[in-house]
C-alpha positions in Angstrom: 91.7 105.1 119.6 93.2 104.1 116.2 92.9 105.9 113.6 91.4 104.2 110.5 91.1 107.1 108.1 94.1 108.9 106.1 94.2 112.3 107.8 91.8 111.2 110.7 89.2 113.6 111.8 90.6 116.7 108.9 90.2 114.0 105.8 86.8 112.9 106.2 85.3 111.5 102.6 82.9 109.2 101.9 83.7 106.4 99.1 81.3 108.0 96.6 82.8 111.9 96.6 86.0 110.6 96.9 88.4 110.5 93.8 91.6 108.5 95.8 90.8 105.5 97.6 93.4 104.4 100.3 93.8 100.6 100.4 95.7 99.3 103.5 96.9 95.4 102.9 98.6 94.4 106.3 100.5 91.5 104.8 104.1 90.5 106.0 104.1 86.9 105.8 106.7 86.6 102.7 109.2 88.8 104.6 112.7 87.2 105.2 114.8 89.6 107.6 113.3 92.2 110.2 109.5 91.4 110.6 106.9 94.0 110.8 105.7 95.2 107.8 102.4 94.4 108.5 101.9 97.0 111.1 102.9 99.5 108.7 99.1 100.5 107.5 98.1 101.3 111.2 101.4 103.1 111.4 101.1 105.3 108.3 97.7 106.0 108.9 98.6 106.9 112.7 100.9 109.8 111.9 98.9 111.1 109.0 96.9 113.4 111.0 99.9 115.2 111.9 100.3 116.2 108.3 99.5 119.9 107.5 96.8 119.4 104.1 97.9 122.3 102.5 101.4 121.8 100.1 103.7 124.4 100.0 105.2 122.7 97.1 102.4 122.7 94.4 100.0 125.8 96.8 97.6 122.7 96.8 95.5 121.0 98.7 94.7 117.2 97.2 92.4 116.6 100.0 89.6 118.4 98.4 89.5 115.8 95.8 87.9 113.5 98.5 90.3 110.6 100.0 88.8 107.7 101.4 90.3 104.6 103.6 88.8 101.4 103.2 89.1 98.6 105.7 91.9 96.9 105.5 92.1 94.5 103.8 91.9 91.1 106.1 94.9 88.9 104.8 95.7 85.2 105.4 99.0 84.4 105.0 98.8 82.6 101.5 100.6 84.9 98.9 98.2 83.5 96.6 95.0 85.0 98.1 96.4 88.2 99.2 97.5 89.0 95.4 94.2 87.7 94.3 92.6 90.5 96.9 94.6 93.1 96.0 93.5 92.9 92.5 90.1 92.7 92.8 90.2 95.5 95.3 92.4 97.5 92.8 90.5 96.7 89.5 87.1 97.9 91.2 88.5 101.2 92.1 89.5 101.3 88.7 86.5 100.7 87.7 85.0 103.8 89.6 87.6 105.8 88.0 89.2 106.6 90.9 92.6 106.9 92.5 94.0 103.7 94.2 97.0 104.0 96.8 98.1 100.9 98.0 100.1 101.2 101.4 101.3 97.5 102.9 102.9 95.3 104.2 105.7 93.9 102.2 106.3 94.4 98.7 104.4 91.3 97.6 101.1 93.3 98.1 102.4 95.7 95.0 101.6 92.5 92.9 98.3 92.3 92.3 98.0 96.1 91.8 100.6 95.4 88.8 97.9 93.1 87.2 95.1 95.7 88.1 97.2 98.6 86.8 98.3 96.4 83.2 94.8 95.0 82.5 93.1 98.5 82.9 95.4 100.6 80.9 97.7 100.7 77.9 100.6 102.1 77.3 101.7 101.1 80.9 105.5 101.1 82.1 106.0 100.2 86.3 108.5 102.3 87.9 109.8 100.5 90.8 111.5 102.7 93.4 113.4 100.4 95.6 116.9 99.4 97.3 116.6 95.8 95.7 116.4 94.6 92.9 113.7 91.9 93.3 114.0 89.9 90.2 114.2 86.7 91.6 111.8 84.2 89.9 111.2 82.9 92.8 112.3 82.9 96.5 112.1 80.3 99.5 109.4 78.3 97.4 107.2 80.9 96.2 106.9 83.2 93.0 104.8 85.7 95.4 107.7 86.6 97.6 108.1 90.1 98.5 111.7 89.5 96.6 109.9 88.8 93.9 108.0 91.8 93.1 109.7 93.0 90.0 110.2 89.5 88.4 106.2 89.2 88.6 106.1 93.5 87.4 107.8 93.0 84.1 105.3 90.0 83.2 102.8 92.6 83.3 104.3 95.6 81.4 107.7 97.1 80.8 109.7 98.1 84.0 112.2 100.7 85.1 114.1 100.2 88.3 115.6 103.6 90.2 117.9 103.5 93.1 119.0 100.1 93.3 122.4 99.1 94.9 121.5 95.2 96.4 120.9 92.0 94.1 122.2 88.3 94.0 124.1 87.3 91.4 121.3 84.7 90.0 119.0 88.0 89.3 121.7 89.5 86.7 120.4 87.6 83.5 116.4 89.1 84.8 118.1 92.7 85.0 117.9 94.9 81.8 120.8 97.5 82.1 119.0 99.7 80.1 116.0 100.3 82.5 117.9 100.0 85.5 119.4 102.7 87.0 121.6 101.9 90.2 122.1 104.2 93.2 125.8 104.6 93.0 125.3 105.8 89.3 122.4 108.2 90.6 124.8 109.6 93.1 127.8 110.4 91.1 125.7 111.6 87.7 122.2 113.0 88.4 121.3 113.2 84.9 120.5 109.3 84.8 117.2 110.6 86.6 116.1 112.0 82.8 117.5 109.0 81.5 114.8 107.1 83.6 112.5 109.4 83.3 112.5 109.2 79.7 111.8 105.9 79.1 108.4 106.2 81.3 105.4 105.9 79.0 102.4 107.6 79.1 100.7 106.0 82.0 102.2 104.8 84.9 102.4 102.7 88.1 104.7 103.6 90.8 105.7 101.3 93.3 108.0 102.6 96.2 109.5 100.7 98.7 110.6 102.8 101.2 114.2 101.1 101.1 114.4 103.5 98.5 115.1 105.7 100.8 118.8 106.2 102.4 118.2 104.4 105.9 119.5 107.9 107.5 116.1 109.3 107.0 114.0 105.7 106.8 115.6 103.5 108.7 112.1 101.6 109.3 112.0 99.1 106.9 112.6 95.3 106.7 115.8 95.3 104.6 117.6 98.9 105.5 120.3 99.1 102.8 123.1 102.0 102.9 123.6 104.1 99.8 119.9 105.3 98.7 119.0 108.8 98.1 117.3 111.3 100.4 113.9 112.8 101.2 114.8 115.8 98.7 116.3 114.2 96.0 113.7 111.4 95.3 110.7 113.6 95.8 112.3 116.0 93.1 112.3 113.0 90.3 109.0 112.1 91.7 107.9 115.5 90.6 109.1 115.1 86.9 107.6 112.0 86.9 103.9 113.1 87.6 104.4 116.2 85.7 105.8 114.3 82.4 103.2 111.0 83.1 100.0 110.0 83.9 100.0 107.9 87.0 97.4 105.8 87.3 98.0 104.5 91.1 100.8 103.8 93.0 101.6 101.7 96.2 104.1 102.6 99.3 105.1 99.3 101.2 108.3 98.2 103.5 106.9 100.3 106.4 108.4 98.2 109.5 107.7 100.5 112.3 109.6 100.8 115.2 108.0 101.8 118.4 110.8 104.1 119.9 111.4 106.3 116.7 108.2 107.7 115.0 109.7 109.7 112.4 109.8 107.1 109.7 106.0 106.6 110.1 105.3 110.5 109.3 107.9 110.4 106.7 105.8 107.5 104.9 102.7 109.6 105.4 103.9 112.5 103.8 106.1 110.4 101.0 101.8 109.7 100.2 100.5 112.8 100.6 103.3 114.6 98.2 102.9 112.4 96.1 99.0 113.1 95.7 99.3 116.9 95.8 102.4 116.2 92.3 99.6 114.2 91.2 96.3 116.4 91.5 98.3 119.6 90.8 98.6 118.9 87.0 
């Protein structure tokens, strides 16, 4: 039987007592090399029971603050009307006060939580966590394409890009060298990590594509790219980042699953679940 809750039968939370809402958006139909994404909500969600609930890392538990799954979301393959969903999704939980996490599916579901995010809260900055640069205005006829995540991010508030090492040349005149911060540079001088993470403001969107992610420890995704850091590293500037910011919501997307290796899926799940105890520990 699938499971349709984060956590499964441990995590149990109706909407109401529940401060973060899980929002899985099964949405691949903008992708352009290995296909998949889609399944990458079912996969996350899957491992997630396998998690332990307590976190060494913060002695917390961020379960107890109620996390709920909705449905999935049920997504046509029109950019247009998945974004559209996403942020009406996104801008109700908002409206609850609550906790959105967005898990896809390509990176083109991140979009309309960027609108949600920027039209509910000042002060915003996106921090995009990713192997790519994205800043493409457009892509293969469409301004929605997962390669175009950050293009469509910085219309909505200022952006700062961490761990990228793959654009085209067309995206350099779109890329602020100031608020990028590229992964051979990360490698060789760690202290560009405070660099980024001084230019965050005081709220915040995260959006991590697991590509992030060297493809050593996630090789899962739909565009693998050599060079990124590992698990260790980029949890560690994660934790500065919630403990310096308030972050208002973030999404995880890229998840292609592959059937014969299952690691990547758990290491998703509990990329999400860290992430929730750095946040509800402050």
């Amino acid at each position: 039987m699938a499971v349709t809750n984060f956590g499964g039968d441990e995590v149990v939370y109706g909407y109401d007592e529940s401060k973060i809402i899980i929002v899985p958006v099964p949405y691949d139909a903008t992708s352009t090399y290995i296909r998949g994404a889609d399944r990458g909500p079912a996969a996350i969600l899957e491992a997630s029971p396998a998690l332990e609930f307590y976190d060494i890392e913060t002695g917390t538990e961020a379960h107890k603050q109620g996390i709920h799954t909705i449905a999935p979301l049920v997504c046509s393959e029109d950019p247009v009307e998945v974004t559209r969903l996403v942020y009406q999704t996104v801008k109700g939980i908002f409206t609850g006060s609550r906790f959105p996490v967005v898990i896809g599916g390509n990176h083109t579901v991140s979009i309309g939580a960027f609108r949600a995010a920027a039209e509910t809260f000042s002060n915003l900055t996106i921090l995009q966590l990713d192997a790519h640069s994205d800043l493409r205005p457009s892509y293969e006829g469409s301004h929605l394409n997962h390669a175009c995540a950050a293009a469509r991010a910085k219309e909505y508030a200022p952006l700062v890009q961490v761990g990228i090492r793959s654009m085209a040349a067309e995206e350099l005149p779109f890329a602020d060298r100031n608020r990028i911060f590229y992964a051979h540079e990360l490698y060789h001088d760690k202290k560009h990590y405070d660099r980024a993470l001084a230019l965050l403001s005081g709220n915040v969107w995260i959006t991590l594509d697991l590509d992030v992610f060297d493809p050593s420890v996630m090789p899962s995704t739909g565009t693998p790219e050599p060079g990124g850091p590992d698990y260790r590293e980029l949890m560690f500037f994660l934790r500065g980042v919630f403990g310096r910011c308030n972050v208002v919501g973030f999404d995880v997307v890229e998840l292609c699953p592959a059937e014969a290796n299952k690691a990547p899926d758990f290491m998703a799940a509990k990329v999400i679940y860290q992430m929730l105890s750095y946040r509800f520990s402050r």
